[in-house]
matplotlib code that plots the C-alpha trace (Angstrom):
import matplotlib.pyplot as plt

x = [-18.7, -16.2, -14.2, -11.9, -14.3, -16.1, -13.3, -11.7, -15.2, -15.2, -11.8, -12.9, -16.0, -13.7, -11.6, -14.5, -15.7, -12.3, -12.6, -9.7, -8.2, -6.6, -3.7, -1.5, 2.3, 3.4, 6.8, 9.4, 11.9, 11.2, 9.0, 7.9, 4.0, 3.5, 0.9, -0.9, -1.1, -2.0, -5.0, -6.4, -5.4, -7.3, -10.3, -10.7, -10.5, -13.3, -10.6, -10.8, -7.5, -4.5, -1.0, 2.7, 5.7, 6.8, 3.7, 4.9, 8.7, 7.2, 5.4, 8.7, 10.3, 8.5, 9.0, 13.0, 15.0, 17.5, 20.3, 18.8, 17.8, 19.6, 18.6, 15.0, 15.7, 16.8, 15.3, 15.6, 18.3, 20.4, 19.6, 23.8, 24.1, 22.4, 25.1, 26.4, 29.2, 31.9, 30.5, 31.4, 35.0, 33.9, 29.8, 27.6, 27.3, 23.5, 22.4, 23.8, 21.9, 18.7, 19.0, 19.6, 16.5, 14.2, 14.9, 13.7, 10.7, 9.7, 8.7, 5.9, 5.3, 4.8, 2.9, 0.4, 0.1, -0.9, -2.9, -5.3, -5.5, -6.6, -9.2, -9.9, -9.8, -8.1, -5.0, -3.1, 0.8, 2.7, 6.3, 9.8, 10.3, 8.5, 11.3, 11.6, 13.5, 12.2, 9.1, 8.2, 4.2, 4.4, 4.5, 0.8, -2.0, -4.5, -4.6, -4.0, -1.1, 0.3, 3.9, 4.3, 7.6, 6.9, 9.8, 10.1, 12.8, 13.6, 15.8, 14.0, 10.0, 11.3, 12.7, 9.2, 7.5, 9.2, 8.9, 4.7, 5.1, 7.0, 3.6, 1.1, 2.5, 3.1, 6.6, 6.7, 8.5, 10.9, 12.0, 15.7, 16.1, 15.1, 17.3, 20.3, 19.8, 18.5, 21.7, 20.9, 17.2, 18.2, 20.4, 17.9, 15.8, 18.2, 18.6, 15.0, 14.2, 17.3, 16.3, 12.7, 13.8, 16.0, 13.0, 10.1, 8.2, 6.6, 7.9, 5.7, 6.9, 5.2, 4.4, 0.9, -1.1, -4.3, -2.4, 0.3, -3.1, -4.2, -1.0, -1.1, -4.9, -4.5, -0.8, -2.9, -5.9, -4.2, -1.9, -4.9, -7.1, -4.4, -3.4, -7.2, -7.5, -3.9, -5.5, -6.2, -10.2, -12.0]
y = [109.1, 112.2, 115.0, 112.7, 110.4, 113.5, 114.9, 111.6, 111.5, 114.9, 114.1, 111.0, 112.9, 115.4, 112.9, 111.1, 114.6, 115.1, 115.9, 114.5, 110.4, 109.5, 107.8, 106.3, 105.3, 102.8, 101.9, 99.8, 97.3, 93.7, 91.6, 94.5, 93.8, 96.4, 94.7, 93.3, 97.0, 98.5, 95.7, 96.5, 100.4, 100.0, 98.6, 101.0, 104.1, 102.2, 101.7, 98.6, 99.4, 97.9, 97.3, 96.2, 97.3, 94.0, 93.7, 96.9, 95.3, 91.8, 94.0, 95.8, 92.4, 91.2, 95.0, 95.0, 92.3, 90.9, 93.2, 96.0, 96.0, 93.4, 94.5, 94.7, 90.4, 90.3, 90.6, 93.9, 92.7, 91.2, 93.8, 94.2, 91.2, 92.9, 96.1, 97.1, 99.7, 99.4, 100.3, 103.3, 102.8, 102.9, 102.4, 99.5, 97.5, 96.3, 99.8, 100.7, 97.9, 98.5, 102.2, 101.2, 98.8, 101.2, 104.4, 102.1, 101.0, 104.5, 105.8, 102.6, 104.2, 107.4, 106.4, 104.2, 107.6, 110.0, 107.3, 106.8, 110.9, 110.6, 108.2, 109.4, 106.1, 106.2, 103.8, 102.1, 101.3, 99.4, 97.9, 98.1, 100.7, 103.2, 105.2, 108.8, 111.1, 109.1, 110.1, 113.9, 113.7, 117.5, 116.9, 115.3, 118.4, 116.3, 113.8, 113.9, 111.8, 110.6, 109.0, 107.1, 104.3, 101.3, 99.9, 96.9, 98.6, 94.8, 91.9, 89.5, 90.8, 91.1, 88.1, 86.1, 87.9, 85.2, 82.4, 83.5, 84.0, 80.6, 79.2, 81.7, 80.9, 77.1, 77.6, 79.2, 81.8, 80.2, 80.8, 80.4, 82.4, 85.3, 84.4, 83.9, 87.7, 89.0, 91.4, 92.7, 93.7, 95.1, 97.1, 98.6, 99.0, 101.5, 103.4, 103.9, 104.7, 107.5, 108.9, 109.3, 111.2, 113.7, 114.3, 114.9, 111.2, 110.0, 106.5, 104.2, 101.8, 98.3, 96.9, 95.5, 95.2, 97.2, 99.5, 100.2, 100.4, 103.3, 104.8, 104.9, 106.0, 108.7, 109.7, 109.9, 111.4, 114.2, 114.8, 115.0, 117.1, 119.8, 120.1, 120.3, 123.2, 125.3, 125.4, 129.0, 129.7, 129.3]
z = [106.3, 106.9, 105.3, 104.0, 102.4, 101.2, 99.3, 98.0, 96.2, 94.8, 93.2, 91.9, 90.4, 89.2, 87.2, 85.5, 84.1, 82.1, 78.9, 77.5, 78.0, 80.9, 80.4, 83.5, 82.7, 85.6, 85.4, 87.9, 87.2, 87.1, 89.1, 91.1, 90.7, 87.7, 85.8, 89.0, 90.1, 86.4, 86.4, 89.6, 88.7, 85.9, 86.9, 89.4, 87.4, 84.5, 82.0, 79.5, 77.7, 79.5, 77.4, 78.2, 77.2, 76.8, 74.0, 72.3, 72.3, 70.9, 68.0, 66.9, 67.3, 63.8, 62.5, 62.8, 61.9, 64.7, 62.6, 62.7, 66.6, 68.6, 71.7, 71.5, 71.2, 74.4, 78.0, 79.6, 82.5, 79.7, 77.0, 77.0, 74.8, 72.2, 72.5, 68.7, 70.5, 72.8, 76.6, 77.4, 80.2, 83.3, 82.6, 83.8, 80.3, 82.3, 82.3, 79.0, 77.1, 79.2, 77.6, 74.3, 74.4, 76.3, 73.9, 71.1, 72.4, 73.4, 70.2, 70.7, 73.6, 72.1, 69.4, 71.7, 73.8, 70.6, 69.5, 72.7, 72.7, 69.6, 69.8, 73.3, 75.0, 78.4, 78.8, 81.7, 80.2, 82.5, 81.9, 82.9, 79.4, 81.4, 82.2, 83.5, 80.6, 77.6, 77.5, 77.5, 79.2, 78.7, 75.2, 74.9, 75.4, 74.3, 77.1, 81.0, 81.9, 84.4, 85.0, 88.3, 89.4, 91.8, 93.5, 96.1, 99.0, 100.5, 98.6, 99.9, 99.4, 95.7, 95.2, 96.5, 94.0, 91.6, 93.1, 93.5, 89.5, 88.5, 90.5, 88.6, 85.1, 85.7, 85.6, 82.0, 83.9, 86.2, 89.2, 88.6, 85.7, 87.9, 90.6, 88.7, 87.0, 90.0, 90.7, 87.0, 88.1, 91.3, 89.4, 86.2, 89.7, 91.0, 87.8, 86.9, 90.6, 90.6, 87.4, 88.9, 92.2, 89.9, 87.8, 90.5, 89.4, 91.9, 93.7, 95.0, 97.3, 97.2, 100.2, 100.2, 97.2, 98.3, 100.1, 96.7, 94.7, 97.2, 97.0, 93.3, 93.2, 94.9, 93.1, 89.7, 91.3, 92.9, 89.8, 87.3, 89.8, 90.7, 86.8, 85.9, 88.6, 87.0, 83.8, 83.1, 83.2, 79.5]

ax = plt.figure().add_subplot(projection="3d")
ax.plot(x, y, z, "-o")
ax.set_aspect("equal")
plt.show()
């Protein structure tokens, strides 16, 4: 079939004959396609285990009372309502909550990490918690991982993806509630995006679907294969 064909199976291979659990972060602000992308991700690479951030948030929810953590009870565009402090003068009070929420439910994050390196079972996490900074992948020896952003460039492509979910869901997750916050997603989208760029993790514009699940494929095959092939012989 070719070269290219040739050595897109050999890395493939490669991957497969890792010792140690894959485990792909896949972050991206709302209603960018993350869990669309992590399932077909997923499936692609022959892992089972698939888990939300939004799961790991609704878990904490019935750990910590609404006192203790008000912004975990609170989406993650209006995560400011849930602020205990005074915003900082001259910060975005949007990007302020969505820190405050996202730095608690990291330590799920990093306990769902050391656990699947534990039990060696390879992982996709997707969610809008994924955020570059808050979670040190350097940190887990026991387990490849990989951290990766997908963003939507155009207003207008992004916005469709809610109307397509209000008609997925049967409108448990309406349109309008979307809209009318949308300036608040654009915004987290900006954030997480510029903290990626600062930090070398990679961005993945979404476009098509099978052409963003390529583009992701081949982030986390190329990342896992050139780190297997650094590591110091024996």
């Amino acid at each position: 079939a070719g070269a290219e064909y040739a050595d897109l199976y050999r890395r493939f291979a490669q991957v497969s004959r890792l010792d140690k659990p894959l485990i792909v972060l896949i972050g991206g602000t709302t209603g960018v396609g993350k869990s669309t992308i992590a399932t077909e991700v997923a499936h692609r690479l022959g892992i089972t285990r698939i888990v939300s951030t939004d799961s790991i948030r609704e878990v904490m929810r019935g750990i910590f009372s609404h006192d203790l953590l008000p912004a975990i009870y609170e989406s993650s565009f209006n995560a400011w309502r849930g602020l205990r402090i005074p915003v900082p003068e001259g910060a975005d009070p949007v990007v302020v909550g969505f820190r405050e929420q996202t730095a608690a439910v990291a330590a799920g994050i990093r306990s769902l990490i050391e656990r699947a390196a534990m039990e060696g079972e390879s992982t996709v996490i997707e969610g809008i918690h994924i955020v570059p900074g808050y979670i040190d992948t350097s940190h887990f020896t026991d387990a490849a991982v990989v951290e990766l952003i997908v963003a939507v460039a155009d207003e207008e492509s992004h916005m469709s993806h809610f109307y397509i979910r209000e008609v997925q869901t049967d409108g448990t997750r309406p349109f309008e509630r979307y809209r009318a916050n949308f300036g608040n997603i654009r915004t987290l989208g900006e954030y997480i995006e510029g903290l990626a760029r600062k930090r070398g993790i990679p961005v993945i514009t979404s476009h098509q679907l099978d052409r963003t699940v390529a583009d992701v494929l081949e982030r986390v095959v190329s990342t896992v294969v050139r780190e297997e092939e650094e590591q110091p012989a024996g």
